[in-house]
LUMZA-203425 format. One line per field, with one value per residue (C-alpha): x, y, z. Coordinates in Angstrom, 1 decimal. Each point is the difference from the previous one (the first is absolute). Example, Ala and Ser with C-alpha at 12.3 -4.5 7.8 and 13.67 -1.06 7.14 Angstrom:
2
px [12.3,1.4]
py [-4.5,3.4]
pz [7.8,-0.7]
REM end
This chain:
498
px [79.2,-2.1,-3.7,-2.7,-3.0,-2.6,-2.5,-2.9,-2.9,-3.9,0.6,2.7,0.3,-1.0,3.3,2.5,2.6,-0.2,-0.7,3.4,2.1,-1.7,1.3,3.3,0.5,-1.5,2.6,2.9,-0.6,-0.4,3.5,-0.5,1.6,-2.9,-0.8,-3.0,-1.0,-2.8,0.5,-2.0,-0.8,-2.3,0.7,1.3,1.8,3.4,3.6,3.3,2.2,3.9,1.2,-2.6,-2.6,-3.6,-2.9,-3.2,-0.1,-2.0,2.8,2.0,-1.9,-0.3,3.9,0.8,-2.8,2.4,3.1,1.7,1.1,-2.5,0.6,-1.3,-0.2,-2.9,-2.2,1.2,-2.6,-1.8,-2.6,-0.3,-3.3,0.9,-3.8,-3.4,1.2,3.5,3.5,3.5,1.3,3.1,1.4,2.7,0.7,0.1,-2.4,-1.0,-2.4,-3.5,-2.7,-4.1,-1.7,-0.5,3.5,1.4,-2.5,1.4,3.5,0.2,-0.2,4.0,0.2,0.0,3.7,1.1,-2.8,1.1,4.0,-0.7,-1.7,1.7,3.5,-2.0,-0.5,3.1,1.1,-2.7,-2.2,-3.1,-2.0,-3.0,-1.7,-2.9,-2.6,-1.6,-3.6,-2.5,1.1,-3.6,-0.1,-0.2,0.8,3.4,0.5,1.7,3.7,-0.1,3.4,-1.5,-2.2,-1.0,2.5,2.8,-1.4,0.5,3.5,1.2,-1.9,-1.5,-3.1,-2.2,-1.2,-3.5,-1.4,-3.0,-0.7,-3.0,-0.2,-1.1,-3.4,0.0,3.3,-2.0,-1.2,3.3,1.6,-2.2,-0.7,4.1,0.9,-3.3,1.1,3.2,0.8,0.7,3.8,-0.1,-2.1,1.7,2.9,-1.7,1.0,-2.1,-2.6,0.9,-2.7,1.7,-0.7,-2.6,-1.8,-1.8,-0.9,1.9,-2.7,-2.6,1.7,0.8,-3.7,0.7,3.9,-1.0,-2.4,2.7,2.1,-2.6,-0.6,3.6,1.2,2.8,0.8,-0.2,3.5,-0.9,-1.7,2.2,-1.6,0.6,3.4,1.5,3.0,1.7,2.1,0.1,-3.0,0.3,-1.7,-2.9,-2.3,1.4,-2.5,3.1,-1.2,-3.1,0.5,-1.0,1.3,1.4,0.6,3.3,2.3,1.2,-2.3,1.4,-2.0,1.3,-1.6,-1.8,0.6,-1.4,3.5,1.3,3.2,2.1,-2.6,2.2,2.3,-2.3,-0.8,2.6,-1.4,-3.4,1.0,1.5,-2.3,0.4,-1.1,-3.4,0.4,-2.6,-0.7,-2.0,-1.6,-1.6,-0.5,-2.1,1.6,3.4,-0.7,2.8,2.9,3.3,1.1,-0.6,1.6,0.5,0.6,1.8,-2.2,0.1,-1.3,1.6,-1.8,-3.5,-0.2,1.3,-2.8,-3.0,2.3,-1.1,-4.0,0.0,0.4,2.3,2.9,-1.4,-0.7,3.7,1.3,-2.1,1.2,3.6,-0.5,-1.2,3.3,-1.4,2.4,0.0,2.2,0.4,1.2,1.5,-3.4,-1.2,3.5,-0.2,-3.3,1.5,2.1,-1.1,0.4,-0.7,0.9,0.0,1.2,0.7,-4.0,1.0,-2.9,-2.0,2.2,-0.4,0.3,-1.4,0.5,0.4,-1.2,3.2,1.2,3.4,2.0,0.9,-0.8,-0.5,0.3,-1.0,2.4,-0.4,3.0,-1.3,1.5,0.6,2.2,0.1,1.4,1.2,1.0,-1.3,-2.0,2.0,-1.4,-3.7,-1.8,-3.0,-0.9,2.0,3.0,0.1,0.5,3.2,2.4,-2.2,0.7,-2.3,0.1,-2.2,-0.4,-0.6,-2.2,-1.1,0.0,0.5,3.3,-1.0,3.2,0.1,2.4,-1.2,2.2,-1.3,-2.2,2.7,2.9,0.6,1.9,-1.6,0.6,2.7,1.7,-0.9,-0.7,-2.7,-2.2,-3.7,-3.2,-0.5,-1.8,-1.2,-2.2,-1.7,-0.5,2.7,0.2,2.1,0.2,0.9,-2.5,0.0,1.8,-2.4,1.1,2.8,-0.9,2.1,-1.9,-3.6,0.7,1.3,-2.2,-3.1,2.1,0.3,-3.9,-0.2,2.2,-1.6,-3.0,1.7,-0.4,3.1,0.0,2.0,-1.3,1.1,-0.1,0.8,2.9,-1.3,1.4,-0.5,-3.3,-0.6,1.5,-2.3,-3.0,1.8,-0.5,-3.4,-1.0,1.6,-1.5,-3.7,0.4,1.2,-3.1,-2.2,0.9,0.9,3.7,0.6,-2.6,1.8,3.3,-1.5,-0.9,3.4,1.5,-2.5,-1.0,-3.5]
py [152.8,0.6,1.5,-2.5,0.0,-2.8,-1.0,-2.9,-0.2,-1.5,-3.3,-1.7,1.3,3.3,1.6,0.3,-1.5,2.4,3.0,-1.0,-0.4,3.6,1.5,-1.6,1.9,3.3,-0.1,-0.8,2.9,1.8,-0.5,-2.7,-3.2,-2.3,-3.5,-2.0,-2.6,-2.4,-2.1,-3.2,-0.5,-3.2,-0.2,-2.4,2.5,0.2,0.9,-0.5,2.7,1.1,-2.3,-2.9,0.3,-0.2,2.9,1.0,1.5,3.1,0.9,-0.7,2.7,2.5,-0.1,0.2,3.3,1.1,-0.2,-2.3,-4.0,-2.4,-0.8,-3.1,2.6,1.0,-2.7,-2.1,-2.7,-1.2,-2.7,-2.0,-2.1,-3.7,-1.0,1.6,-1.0,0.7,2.1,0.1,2.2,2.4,1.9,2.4,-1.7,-2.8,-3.1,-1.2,-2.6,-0.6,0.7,-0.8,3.6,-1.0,-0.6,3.0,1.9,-1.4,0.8,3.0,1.9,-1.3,1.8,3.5,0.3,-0.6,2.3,2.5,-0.3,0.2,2.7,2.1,-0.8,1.1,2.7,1.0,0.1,2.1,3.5,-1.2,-3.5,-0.8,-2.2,-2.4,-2.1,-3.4,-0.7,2.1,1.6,-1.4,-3.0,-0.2,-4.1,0.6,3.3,-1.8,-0.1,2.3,0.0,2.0,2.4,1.7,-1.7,0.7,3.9,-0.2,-0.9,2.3,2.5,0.6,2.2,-2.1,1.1,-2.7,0.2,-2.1,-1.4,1.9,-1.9,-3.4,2.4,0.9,2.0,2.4,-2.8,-2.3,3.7,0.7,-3.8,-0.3,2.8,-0.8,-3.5,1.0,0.7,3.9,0.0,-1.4,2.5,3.0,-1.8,0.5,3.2,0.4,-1.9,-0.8,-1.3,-2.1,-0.9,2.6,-0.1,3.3,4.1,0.2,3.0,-2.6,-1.3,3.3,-0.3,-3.9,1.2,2.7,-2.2,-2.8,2.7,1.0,-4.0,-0.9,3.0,-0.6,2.2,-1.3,0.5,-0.5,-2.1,-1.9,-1.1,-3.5,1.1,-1.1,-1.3,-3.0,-1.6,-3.6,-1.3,-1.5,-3.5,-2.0,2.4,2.0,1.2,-1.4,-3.5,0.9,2.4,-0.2,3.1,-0.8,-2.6,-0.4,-1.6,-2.9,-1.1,-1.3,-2.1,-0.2,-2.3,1.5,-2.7,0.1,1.0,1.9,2.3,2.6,0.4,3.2,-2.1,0.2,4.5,0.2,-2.1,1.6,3.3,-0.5,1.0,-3.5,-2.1,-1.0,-1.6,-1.5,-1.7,-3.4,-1.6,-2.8,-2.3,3.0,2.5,-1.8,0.3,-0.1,1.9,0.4,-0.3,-1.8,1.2,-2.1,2.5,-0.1,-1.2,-0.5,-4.0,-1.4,-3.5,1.2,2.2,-2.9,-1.8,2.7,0.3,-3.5,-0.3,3.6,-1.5,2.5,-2.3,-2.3,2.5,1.6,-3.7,0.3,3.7,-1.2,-3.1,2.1,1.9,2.8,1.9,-0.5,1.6,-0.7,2.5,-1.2,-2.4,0.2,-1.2,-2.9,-1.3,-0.1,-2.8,-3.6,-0.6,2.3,-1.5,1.4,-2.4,2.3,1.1,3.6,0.0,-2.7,-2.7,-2.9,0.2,1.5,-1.1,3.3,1.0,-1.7,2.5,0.6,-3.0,0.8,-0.9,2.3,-0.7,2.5,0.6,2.2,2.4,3.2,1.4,3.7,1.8,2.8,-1.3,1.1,-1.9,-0.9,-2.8,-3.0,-1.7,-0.7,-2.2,0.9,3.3,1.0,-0.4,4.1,0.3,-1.8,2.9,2.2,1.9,-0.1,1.5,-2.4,-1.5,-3.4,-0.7,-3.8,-2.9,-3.3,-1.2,-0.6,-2.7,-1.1,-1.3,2.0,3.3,3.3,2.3,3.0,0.7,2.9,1.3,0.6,3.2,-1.9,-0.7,-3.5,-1.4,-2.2,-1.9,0.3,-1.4,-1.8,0.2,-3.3,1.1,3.2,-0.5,1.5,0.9,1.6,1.0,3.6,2.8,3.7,-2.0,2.6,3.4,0.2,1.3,-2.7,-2.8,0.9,1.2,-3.0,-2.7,2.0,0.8,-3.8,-1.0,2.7,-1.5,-3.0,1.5,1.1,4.0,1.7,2.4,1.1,0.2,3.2,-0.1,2.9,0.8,-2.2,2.6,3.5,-1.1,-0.8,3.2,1.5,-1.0,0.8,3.6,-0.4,-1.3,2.6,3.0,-1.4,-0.2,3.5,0.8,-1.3,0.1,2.7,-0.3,3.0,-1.6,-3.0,1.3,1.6,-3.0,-2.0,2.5,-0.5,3.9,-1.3]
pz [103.4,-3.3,0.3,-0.9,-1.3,-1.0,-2.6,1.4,-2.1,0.8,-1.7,-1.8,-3.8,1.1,-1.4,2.8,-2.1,-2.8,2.3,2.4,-3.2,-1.3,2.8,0.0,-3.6,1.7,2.9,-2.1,-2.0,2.3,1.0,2.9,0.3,0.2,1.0,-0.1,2.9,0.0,3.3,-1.4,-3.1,-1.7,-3.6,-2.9,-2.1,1.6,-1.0,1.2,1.1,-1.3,3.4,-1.0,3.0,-1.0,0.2,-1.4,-3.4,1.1,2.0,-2.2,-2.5,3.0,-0.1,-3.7,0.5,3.2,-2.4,2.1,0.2,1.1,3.9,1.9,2.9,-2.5,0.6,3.4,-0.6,-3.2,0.3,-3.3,0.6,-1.4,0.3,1.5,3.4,0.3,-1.0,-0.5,2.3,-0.4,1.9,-0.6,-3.7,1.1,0.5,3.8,-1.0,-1.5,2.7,0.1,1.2,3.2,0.6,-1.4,2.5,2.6,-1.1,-1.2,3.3,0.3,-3.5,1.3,1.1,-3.3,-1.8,2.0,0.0,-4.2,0.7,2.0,-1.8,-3.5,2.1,0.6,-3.8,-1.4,0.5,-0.9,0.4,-1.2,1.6,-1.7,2.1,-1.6,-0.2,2.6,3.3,0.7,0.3,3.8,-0.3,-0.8,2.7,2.4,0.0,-3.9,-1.9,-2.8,0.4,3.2,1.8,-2.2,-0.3,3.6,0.5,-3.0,1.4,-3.2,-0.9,-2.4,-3.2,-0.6,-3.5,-1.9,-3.1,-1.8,-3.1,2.1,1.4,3.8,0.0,2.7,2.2,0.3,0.6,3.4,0.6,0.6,1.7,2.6,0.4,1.2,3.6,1.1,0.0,-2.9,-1.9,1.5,-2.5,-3.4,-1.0,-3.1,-2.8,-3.2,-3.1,-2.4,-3.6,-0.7,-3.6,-0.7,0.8,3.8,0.8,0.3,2.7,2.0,2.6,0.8,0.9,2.3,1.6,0.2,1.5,2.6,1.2,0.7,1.2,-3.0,-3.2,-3.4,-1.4,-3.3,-3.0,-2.2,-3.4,-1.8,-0.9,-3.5,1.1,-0.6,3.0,1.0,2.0,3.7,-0.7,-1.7,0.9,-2.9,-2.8,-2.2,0.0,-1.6,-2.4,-3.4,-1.9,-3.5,-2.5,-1.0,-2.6,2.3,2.8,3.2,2.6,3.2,2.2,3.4,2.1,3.8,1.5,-2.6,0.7,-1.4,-3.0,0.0,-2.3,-2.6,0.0,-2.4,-2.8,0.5,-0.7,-3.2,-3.0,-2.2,3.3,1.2,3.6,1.7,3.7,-0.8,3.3,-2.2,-3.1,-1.6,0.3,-1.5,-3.5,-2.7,1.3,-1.7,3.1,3.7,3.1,2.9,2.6,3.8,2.7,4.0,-0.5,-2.9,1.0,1.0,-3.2,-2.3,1.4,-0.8,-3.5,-0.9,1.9,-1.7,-3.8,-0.3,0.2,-3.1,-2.2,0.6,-1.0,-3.1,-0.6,0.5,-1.9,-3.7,0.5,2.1,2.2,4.0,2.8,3.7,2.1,4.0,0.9,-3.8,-0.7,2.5,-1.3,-3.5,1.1,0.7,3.5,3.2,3.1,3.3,2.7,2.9,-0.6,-0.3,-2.1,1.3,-0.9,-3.1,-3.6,-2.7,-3.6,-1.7,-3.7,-1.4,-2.7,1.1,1.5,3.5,3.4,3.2,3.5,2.7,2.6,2.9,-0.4,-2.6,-2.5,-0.5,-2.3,-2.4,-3.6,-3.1,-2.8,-3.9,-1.6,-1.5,-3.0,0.4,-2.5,-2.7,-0.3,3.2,-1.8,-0.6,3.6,0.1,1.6,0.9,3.5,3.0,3.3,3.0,3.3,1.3,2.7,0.8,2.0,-2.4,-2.1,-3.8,-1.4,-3.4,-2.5,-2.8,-1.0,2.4,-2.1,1.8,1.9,2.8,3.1,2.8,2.2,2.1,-3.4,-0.2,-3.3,-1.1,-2.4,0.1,-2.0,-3.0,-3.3,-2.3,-3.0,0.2,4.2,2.2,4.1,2.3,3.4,-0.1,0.1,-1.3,-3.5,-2.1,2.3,-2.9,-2.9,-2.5,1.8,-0.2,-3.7,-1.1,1.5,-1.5,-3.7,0.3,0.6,-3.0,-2.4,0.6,-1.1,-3.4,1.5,-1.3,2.6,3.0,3.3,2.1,4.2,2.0,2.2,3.1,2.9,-2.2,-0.2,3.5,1.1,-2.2,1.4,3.5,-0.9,-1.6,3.2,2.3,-2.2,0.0,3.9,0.5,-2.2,2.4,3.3,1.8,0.5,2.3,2.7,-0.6,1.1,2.3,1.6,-1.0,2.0,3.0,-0.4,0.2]
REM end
């Protein structure tokens, strides 16, 4: 069976994510084969594996750092929260239901079996897993019958690595206010402290760290600064979605509605040097883009609803209506259309007339779909038509059917080798359901050479390899980790030497 070893962290945010997938790259370089593990995981931004089961993009990024295919044994349940109250809840790829909170409290105590059985056969397969916990280990209203922290550190018998975010203030509080708060056995686990996302001179931290040392009786493995790396964020809680950096050639709005998901569809575009791309959570902040994004969401119905109370949904007519260019992505795509119905109430039930720009209907079903693609755009209309052949690489991940009589905006076979149609383009407004369409380099640079030729810019946009990138960053990561922890402790403690 592999050695483990676990990141939890004093709050949600506080970078276990980023410092599990850093570690991932450190261990594979090291010559291990590596796996990362998060038991339970609440987020938006999923993906869909080579055998079409469902997990959490952050595992997913932990594994492209471990070098190895994404695994639903990765990630045996993801919660995707379909309103303040409740969740879709999958388990092993696959979906069990949607469930209020109180519910899935109740349930998930018949969960552990199956947590463990993935873990123990990921296990089996690797050297190394690295284990990540979600939220606080603290808070002591969710300690009975734990899946993912304590609990899960527990049954893997896994020493715990707890680190805390400096740049929100506190770091040294929320560091001896969690390890107090926890009972004795379970702070004879945490093996070591970590500060996370330090700005500034580390020596004027050296007294608080040997007095943090001295209070909970644990050593300070090490102080990792704000790192510049650039890997794909966990959820909305990302930075991302309000950063205002540069001003591009082409400027892209994509619209931050309340469920947004997979807004990792969109990292592609923003990193390109012609593109300006923007999150716009209101009427204000819209402006006049060259471009506006309808992105995925968890609710298409409830978010088409705060679309239109929003304004935004008017003043995307108006846009659309002068000739401006609009795109729907999965939900974005189904709002496009003029109808969304959903008789079997997976969302709530009723209909919704949607923003009527692309002539389709959508009914939600309760069966999902999940499927890697690859395929190429059709013919699209306006000043699409340049991406008409143009390669993309995806995945599908919904609930609703979108029919129309109209000719698809693109074709593709899906990883069981079936081949279909999808989307549809009228004017200078197109949707689809597949996400990751802008991971290929032909796609993103020819949607934005598009927006510029429309803009009478004779120039070519450039993207970057998508994955050499990525891997890239992997490394960047892994080396600004080694530079601040101390690694030999670390294996020292991996190899339960201390």
């Amino acid at each position: 069976m592999a050695k483990a070893i676990m990141i939890q962290g004093t709050a949600s945010n506080a970078g276990k994510s980023l410092l599990a997938a850093g570690l991932c790259r450190i261990f594979k370089q090291d010559g291990y084969r590596v796996a990362p593990f998060k038991s339970q995981n609440m987020a938006l931004n999923s993906a869909i594996t080579p055998d079409g089961l469902e997990m959490g993009r952050a595992q997913v990024v932990q594994a492209e750092a471990a070098g190895v295919a994404p695994d639903a044994r990765m990630n045996p349940i993801l919660l995707k929260p379909t309103s303040s109250v409740g969740s879709q809840v999958i388990v092993n790829g696959v979906p069990r239901g949607t469930m209020p909170a109180g519910e899935y409290f109740r349930y998930r105590k018949a969960l552990i079996p199956e947590v463990m059985a993935a873990y123990q056969s990921l296990s089996a397969d690797y050297d190394v897993i690295v284990i990540e916990g979600a939220g606080s280990p603290a808070e002591i209203n969710l300690r009975q019958d734990d899946i993912v922290n304590m609990g899960m550190a527990k049954r893997a018998k896994a020493p715990v690595l707890l680190c805390g975010d400096i740049d929100r203030g506190g770091v040294f509080a929320s560091l001896y206010g969690t390890v107090k708060l926890l009972e004795p056995d379970e702070q004879a686990l945490i093996r070591g402290l970590i500060i996370n996302k330090f700005r500034g001179d580390v020596e004027i931290l050296r007294p608080g760290l040997g007095q943090l040392e001295a209070l909970t009786g644990k050593p300070v493995l090490g102080v990792v600064p704000m790192l510049d790396v650039d890997v794909d964020d966990e959820d909305s809680l990302s930075a991302r979605l309000g950063r205002r950096e540069k001003a591009g050639l082409v400027d892209i709005a994509v619209v931050r509605l309340p469920r947004l998901s997979n807004f990792t569809d969109f990292n592609p575009l923003e990193r390109m040097e012609e593109v300006s791309l923007r999150y716009v959570g209101s009427l204000k902040e819209l402006g006049r883009p060259d471009l506006v994004i309808l992105p995925g969401t968890k609710n298409t119905m409830d978010d088409l609803r705060w679309l239109r109370q929003s304004g935004l949904e008017a003043a995307i007519l108006k846009h659309a209506s002068a000739g401006g260019a609009v795109a729907g992505i999965c939900g974005g795509y189904q709002m496009l259309g003029q109808n969304v119905s959903d008789p079997d109430g997976v969302e709530g039930g009723g209909t919704l007339r949607g923003l009527g720009l692309l002539p389709a209907e959508t009914v939600f079903q309760g069966e999902k779909t999940r499927t890697r693609v690859t395929g190429r755009f059709l013919a699209p209309e306006g000043i699409f038509a340049e991406l008409a052949g143009v390669p993309f690489e995806g995945y599908e991940i919904h609930m609703g059917r979108t029919e129309s009589a109209a000719a698809p905006l693109a074709e593709f076979s899906t990883q069981t080798g079936e081949r279909r149609a999808d989307g549809l383009s009228a004017g200078n407004v197109w949707g689809c359901y597949v996400h990751g369409l802008f991971d290929k380099a032909e796609a993103a640079e020819a949607l934005v050479n598009a927006l510029l030729k429309a803009k009478g810019l004779d120039r070519a946009a450039a993207s970057v390899d998508w994955q050499a990138y990525a891997q890239q960053q992997y490394d960047k990561l892994a080396d600004g980790l080694r530079e601040s922890l101390d690694m030999e402790r670390l294996y020292r403690i991996l190899n339960g030497e201390e």
